[in-house]
N, CA, C and O atoms as a printed pandas DataFrame, in Angstrom:
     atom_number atom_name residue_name chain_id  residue_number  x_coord  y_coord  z_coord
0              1         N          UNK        A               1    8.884  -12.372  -13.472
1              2        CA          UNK        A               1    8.279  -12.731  -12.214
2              3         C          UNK        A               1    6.854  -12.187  -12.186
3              4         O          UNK        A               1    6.606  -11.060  -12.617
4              5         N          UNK        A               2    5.823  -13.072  -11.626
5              6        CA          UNK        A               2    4.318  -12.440  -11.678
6              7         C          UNK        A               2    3.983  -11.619  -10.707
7              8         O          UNK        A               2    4.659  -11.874   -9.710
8              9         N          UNK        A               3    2.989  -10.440  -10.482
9             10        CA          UNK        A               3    2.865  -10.253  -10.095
10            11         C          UNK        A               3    1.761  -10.970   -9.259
11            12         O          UNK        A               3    0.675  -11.205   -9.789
12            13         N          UNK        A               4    2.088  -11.434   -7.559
13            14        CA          UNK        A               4    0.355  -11.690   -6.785
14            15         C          UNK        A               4   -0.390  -10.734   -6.939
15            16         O          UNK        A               4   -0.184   -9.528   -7.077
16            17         N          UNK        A               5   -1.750  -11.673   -6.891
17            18        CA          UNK        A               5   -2.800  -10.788   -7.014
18            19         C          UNK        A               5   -3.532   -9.558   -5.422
19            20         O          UNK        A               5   -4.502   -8.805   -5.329
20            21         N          UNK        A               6   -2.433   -9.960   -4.492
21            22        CA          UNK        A               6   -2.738   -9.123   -3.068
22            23         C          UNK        A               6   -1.559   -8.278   -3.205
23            24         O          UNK        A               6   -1.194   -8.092   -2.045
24            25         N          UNK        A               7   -0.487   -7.452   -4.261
25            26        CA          UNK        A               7    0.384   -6.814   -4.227
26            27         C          UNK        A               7   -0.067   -5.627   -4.548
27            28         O          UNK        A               7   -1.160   -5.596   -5.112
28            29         N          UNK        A               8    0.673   -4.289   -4.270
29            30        CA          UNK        A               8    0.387   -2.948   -4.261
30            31         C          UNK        A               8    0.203   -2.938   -6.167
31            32         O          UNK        A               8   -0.683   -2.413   -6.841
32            33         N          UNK        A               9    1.480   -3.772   -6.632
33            34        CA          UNK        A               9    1.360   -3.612   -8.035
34            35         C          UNK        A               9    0.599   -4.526   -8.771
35            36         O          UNK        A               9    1.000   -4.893   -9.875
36            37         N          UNK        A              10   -0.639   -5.013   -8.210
37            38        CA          UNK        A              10   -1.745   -6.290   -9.354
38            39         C          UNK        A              10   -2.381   -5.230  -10.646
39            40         O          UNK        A              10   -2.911   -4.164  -10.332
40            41         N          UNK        A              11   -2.325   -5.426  -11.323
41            42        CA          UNK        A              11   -3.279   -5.192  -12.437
42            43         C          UNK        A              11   -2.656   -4.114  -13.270
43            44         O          UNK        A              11   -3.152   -3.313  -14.062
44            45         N          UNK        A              12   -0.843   -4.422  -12.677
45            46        CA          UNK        A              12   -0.207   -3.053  -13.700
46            47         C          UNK        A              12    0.707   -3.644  -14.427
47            48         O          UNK        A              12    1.405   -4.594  -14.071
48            49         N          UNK        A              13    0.731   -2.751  -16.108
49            50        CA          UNK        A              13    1.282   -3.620  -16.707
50            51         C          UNK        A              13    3.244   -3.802  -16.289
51            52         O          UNK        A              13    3.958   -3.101  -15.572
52            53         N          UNK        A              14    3.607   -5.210  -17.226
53            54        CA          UNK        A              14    4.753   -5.220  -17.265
54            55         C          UNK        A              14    5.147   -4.778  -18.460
55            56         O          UNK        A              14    4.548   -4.911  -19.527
56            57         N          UNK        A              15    6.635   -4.009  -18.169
57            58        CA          UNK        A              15    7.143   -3.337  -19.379
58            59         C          UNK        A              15    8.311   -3.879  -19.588
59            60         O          UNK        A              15    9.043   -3.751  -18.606
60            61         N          UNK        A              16    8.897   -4.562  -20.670
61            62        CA          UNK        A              16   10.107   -4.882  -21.187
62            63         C          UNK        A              16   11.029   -3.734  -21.373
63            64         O          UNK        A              16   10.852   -2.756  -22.098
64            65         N          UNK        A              17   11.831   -3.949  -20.764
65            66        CA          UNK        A              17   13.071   -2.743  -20.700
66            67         C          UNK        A              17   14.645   -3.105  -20.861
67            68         O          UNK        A              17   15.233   -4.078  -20.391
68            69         N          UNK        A              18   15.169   -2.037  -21.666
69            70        CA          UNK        A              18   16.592   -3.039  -21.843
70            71         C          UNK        A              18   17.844   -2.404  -20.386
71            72         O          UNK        A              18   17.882   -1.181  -20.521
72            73         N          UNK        A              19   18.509   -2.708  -19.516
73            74        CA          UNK        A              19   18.784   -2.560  -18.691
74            75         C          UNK        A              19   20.133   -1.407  -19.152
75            76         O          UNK        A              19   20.181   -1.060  -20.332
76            77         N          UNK        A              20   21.043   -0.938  -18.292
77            78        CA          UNK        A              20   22.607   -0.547  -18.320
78            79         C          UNK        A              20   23.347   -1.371  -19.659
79            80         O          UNK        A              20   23.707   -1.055  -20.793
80            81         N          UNK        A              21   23.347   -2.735  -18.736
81            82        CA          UNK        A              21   24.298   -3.695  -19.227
82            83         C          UNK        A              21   23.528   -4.429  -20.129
83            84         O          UNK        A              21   23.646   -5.650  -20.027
84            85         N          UNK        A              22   22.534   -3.874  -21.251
85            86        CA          UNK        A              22   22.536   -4.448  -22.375
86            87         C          UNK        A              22   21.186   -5.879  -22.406
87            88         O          UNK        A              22   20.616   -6.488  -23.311
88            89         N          UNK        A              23   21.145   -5.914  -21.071
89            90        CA          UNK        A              23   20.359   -7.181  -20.963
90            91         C          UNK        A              23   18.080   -6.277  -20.857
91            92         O          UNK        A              23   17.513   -5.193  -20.720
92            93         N          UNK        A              24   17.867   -7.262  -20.985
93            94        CA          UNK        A              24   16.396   -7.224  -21.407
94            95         C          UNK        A              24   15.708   -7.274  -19.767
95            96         O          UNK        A              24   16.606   -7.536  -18.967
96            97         N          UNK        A              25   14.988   -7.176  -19.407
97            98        CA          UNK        A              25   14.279   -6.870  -18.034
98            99         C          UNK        A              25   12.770   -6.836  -18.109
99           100         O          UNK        A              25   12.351   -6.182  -19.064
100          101         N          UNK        A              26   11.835   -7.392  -17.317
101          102        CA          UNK        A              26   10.869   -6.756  -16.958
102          103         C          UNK        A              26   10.633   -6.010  -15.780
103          104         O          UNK        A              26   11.195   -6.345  -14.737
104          105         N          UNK        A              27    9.763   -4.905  -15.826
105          106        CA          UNK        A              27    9.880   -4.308  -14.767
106          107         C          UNK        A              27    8.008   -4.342  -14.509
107          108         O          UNK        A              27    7.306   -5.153  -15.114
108          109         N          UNK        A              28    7.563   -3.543  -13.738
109          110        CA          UNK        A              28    5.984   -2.952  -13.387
110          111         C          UNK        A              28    6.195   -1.726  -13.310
111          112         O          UNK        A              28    6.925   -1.152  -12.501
112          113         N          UNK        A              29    5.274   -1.065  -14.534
113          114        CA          UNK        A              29    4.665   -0.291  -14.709
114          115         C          UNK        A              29    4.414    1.027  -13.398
115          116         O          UNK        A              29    3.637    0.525  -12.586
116          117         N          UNK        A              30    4.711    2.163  -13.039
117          118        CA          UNK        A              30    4.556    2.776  -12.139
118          119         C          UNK        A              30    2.896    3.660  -12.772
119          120         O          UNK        A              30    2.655    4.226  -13.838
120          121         N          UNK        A              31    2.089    3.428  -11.605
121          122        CA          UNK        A              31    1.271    3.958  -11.132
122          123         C          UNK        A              31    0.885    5.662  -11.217
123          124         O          UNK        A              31    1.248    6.284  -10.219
124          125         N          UNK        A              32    0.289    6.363  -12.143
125          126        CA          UNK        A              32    0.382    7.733  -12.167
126          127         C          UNK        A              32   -0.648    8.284  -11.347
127          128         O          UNK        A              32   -0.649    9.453  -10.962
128          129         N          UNK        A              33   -1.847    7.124  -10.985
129          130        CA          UNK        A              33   -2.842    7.690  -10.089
130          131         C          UNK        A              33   -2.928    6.661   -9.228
131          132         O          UNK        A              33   -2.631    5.496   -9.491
132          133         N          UNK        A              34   -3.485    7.231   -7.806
133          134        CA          UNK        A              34   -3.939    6.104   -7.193
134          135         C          UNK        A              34   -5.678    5.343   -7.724
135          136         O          UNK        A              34   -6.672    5.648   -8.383
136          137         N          UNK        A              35   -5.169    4.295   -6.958
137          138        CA          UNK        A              35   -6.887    3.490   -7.737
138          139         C          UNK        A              35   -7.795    4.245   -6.958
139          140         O          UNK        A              35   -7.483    5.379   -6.594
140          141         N          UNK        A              36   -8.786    3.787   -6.688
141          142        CA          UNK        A              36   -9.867    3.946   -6.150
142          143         C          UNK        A              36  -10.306    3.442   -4.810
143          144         O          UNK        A              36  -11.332    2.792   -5.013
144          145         N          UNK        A              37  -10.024    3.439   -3.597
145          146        CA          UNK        A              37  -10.116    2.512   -2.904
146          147         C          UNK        A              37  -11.392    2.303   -1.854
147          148         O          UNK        A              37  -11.212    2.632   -0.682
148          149         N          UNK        A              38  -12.140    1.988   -2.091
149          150        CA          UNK        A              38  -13.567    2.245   -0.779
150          151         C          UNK        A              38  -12.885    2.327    1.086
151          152         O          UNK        A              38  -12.390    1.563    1.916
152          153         N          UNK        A              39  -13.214    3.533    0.978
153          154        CA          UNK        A              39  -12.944    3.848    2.615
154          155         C          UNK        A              39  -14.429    4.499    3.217
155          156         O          UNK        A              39  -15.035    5.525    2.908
156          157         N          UNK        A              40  -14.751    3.312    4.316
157          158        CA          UNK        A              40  -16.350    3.867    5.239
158          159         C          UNK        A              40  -15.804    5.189    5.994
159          160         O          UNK        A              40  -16.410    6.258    5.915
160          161         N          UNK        A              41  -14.410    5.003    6.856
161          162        CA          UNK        A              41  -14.117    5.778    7.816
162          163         C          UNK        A              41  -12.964    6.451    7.787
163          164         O          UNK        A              41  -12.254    6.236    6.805
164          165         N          UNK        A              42  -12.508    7.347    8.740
165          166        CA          UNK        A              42  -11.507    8.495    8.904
166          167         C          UNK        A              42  -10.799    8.115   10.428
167          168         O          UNK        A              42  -11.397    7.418   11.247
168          169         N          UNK        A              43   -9.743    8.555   10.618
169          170        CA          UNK        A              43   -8.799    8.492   11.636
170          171         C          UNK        A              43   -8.312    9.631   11.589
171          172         O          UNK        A              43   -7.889   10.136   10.550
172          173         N          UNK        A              44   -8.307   10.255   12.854
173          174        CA          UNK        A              44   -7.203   11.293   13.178
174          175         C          UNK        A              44   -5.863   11.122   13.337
175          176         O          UNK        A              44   -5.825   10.692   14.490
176          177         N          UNK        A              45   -4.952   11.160   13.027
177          178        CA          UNK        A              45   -3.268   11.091   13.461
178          179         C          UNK        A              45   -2.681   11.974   14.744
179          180         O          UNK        A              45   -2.576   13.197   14.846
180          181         N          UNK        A              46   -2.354   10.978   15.639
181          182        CA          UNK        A              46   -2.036   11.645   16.714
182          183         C          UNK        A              46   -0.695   11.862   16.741
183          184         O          UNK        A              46    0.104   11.267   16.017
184          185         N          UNK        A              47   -0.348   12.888   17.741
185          186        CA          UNK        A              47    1.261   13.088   17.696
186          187         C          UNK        A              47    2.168   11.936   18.403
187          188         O          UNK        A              47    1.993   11.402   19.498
188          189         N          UNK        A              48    3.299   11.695   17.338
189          190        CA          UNK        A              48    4.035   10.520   17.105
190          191         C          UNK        A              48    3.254    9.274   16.303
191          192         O          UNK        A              48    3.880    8.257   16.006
192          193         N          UNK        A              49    2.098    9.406   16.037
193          194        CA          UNK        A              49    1.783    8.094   15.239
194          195         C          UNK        A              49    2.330    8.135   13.777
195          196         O          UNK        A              49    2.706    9.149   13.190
196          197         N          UNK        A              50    2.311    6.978   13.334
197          198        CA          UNK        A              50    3.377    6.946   11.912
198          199         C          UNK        A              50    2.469    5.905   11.133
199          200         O          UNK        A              50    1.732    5.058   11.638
200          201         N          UNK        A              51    2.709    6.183    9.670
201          202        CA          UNK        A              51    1.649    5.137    9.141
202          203         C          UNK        A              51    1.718    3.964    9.330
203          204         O          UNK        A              51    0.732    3.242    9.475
204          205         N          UNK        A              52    3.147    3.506    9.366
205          206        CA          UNK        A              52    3.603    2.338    9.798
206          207         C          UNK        A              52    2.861    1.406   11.081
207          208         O          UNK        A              52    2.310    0.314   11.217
208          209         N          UNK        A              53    3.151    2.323   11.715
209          210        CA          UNK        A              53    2.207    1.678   13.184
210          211         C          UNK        A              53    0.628    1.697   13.183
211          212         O          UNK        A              53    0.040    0.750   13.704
212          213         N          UNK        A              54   -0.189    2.897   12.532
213          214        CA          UNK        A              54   -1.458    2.446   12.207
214          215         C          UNK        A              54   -1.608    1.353   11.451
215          216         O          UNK        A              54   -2.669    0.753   11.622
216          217         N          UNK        A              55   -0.528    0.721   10.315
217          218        CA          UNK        A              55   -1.147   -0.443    9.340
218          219         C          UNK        A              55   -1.125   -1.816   10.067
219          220         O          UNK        A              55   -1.835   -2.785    9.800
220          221         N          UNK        A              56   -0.191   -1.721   11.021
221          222        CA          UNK        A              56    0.036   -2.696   11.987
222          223         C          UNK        A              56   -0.906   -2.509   12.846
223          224         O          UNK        A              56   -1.119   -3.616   13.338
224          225         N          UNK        A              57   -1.527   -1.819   13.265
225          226        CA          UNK        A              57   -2.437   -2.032   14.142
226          227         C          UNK        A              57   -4.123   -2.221   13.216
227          228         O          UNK        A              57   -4.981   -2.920   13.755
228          229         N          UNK        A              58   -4.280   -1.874   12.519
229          230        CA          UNK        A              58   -5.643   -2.161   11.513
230          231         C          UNK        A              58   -5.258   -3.781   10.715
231          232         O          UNK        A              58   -6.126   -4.641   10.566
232          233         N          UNK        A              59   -3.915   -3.947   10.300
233          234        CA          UNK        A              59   -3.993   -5.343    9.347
234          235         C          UNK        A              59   -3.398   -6.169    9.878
235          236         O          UNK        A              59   -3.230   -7.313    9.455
236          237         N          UNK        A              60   -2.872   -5.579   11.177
237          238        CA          UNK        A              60   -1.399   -6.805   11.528
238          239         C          UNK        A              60   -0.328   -6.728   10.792
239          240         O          UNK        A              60    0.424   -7.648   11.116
240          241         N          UNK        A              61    0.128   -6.067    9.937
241          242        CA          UNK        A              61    1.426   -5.917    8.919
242          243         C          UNK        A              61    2.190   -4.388    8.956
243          244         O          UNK        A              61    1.642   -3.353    8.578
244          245         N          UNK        A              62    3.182   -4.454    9.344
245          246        CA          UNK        A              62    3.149   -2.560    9.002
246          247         C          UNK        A              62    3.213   -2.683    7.538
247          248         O          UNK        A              62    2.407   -1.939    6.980
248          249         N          UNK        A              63    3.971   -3.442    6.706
249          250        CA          UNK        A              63    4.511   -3.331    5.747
250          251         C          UNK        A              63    2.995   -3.135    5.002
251          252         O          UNK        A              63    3.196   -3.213    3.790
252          253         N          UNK        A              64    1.811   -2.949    5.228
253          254        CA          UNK        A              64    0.779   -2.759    4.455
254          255         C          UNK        A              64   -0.079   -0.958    4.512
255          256         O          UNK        A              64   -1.174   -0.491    4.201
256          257         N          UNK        A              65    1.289   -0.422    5.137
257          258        CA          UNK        A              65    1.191    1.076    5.123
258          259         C          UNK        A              65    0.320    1.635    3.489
259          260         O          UNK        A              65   -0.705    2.314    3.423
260          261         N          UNK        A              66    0.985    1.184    2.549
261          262        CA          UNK        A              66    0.950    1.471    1.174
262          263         C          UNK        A              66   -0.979    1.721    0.865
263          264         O          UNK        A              66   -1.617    2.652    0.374
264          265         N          UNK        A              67   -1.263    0.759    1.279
265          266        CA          UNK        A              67   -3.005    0.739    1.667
266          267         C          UNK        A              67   -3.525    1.924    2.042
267          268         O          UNK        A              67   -4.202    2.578    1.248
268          269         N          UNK        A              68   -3.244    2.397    3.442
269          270        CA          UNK        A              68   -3.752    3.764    3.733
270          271         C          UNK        A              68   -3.330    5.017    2.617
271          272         O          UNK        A              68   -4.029    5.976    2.293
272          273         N          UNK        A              69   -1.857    4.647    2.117
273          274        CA          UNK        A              69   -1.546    6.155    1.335
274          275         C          UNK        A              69   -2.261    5.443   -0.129
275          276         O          UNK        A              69   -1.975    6.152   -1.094
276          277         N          UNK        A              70   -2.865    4.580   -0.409
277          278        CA          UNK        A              70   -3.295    4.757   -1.530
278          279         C          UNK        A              70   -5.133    4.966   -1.939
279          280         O          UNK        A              70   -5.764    4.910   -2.994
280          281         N          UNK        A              71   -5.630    5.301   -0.054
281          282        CA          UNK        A              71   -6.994    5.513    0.108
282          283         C          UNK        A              71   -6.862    7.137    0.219
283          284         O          UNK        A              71   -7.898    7.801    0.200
284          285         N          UNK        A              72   -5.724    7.712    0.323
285          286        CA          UNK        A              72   -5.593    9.770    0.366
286          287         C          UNK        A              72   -4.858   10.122   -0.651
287          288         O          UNK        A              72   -4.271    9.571   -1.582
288          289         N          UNK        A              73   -5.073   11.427   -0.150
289          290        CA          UNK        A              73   -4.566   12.244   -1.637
290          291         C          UNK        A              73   -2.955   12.879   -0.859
291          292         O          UNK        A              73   -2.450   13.963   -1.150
292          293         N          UNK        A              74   -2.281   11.704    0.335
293          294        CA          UNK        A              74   -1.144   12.122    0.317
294          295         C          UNK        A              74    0.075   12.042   -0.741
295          296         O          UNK        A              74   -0.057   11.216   -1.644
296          297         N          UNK        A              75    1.058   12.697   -0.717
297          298        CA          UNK        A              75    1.671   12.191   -1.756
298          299         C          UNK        A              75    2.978   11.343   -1.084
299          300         O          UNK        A              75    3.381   10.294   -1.586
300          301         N          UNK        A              76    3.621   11.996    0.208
301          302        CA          UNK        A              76    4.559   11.271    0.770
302          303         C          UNK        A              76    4.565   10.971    2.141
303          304         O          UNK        A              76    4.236   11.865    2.921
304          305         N          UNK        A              77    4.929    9.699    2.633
305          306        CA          UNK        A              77    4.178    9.388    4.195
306          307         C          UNK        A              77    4.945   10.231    5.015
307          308         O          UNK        A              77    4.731    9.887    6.178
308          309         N          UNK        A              78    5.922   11.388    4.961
309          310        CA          UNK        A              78    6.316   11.552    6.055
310          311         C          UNK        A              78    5.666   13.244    6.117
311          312         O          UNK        A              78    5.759   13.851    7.184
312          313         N          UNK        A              79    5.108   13.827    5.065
313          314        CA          UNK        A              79    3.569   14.703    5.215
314          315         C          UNK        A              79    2.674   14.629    6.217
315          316         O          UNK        A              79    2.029   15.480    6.829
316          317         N          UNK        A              80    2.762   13.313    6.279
317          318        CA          UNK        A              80    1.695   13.408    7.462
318          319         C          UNK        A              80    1.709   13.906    8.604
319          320         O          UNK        A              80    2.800   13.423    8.909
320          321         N          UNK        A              81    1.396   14.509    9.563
321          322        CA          UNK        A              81    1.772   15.288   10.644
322          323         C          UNK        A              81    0.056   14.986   11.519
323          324         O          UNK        A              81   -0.842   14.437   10.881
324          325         N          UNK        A              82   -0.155   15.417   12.935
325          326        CA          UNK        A              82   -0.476   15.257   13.879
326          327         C          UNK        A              82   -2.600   15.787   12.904
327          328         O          UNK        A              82   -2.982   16.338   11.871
328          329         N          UNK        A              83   -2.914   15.473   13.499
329          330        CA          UNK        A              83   -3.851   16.496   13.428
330          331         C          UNK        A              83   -4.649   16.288   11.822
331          332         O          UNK        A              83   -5.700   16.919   11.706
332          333         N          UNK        A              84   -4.185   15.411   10.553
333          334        CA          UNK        A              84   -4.562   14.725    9.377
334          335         C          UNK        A              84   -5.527   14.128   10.061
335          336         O          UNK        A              84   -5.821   13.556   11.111
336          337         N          UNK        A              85   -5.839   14.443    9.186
337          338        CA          UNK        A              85   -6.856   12.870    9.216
338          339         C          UNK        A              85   -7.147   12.506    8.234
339          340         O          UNK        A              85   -7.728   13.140    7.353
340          341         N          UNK        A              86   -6.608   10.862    8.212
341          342        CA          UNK        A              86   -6.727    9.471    7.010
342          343         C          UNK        A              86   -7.823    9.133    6.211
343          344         O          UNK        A              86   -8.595   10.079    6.368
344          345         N          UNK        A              87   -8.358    8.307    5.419
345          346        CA          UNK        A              87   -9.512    7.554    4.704
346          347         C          UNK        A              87   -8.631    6.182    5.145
347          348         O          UNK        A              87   -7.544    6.048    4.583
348          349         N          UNK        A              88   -8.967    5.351    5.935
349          350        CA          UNK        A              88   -9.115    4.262    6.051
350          351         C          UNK        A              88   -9.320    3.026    5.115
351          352         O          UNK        A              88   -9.511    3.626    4.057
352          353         N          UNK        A              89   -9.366    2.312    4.947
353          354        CA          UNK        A              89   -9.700    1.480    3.598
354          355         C          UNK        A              89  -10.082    0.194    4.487
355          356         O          UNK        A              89   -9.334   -0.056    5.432
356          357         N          UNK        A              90  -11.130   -0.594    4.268
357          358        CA          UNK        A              90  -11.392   -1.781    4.606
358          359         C          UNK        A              90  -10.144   -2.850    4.348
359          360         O          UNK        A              90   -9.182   -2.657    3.605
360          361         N          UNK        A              91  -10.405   -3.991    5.132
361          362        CA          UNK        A              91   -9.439   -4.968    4.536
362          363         C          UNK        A              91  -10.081   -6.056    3.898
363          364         O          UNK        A              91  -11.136   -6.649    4.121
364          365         N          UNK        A              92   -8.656   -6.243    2.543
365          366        CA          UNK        A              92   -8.945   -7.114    1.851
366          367         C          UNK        A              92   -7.791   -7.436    1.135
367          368         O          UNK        A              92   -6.776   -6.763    0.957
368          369         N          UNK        A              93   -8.156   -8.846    0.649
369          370        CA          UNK        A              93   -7.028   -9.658    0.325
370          371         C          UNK        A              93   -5.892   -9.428    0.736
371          372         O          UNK        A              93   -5.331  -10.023    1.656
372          373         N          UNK        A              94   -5.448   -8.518    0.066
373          374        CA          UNK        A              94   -3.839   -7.736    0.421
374          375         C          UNK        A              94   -3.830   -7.372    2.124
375          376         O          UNK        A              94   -2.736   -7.471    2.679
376          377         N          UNK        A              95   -4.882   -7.004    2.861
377          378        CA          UNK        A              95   -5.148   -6.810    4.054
378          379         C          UNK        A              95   -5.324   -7.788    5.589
379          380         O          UNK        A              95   -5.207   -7.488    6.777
380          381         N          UNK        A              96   -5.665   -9.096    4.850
381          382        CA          UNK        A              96   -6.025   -9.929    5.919
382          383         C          UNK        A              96   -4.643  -10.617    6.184
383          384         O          UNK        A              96   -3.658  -10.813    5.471
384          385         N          UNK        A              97   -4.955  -10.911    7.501
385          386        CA          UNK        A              97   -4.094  -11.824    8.371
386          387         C          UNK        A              97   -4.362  -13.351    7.645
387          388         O          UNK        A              97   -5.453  -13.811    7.307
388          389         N          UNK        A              98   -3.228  -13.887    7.536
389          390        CA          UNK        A              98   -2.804  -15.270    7.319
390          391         C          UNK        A              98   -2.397  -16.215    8.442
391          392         O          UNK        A              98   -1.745  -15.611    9.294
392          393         N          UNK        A              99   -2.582  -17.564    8.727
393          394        CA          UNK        A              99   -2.253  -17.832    9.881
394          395         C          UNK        A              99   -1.238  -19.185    9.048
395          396         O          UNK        A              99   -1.651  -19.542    7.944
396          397         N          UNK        A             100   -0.239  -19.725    9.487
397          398        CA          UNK        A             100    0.686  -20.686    9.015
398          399         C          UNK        A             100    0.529  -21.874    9.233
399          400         O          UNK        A             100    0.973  -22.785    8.535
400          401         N          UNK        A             101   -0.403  -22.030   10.659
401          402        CA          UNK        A             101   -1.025  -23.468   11.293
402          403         C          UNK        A             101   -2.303  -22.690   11.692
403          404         O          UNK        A             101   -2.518  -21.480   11.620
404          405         N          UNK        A             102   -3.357  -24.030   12.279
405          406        CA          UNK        A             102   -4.368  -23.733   12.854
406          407         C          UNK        A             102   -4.420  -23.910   14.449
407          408         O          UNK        A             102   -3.605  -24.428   15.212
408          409         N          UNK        A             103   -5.387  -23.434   14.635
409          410        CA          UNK        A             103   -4.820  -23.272   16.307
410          411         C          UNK        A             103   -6.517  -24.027   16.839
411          412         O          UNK        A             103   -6.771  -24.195   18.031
């Protein structure tokens, strides 16, 4: 299966792997660093905010949390606590809103 080019995993390799049961697999490559990501700005984290709900509110997606933790040097989202403050990352590709019809 390919990877899209707006996925957390674009530009990593695939590795042939032989599974449990004998069978052949590809998988993606895990990530040992984060990339590089251009961030202009910073956010404070207020108490009860969750990354989830900031990605939804910056991209429209929560599910695009992965974005913010891959603009810091967090290692796990639930680290985050009140009083952090984020690197932001512009949006792009992987970031923008899609619309299904035109309005």
């Amino acid at each position: 299966m390919p990877v899209q080019p707006d996925s957390r995993f674009a530009n990593l390799p695939l590795l042939r792997v032989t599974a449990p049961d004998g069978r052949d697999r590809q998988v993606v490559a895990l990530r040992l660093t984060p990339p590089p990501v251009p961030s202009d700005r910073q956010h404070p984290i207020m108490q009860g905010e969750t990354i989830d709900l900031l990605a939804h509110r910056l991209y429209g997606d929560a599910r695009l949390w992965w974005r913010i933790l891959d603009a810091n040097p967090v290692v796990y989202p639930l680290d985050i606590q009140a009083g952090d403050r984020l690197n932001l990352p512009q949006p792009s590709t992987a970031t923008r809103i899609t619309r299904a019809r035109r309005f």
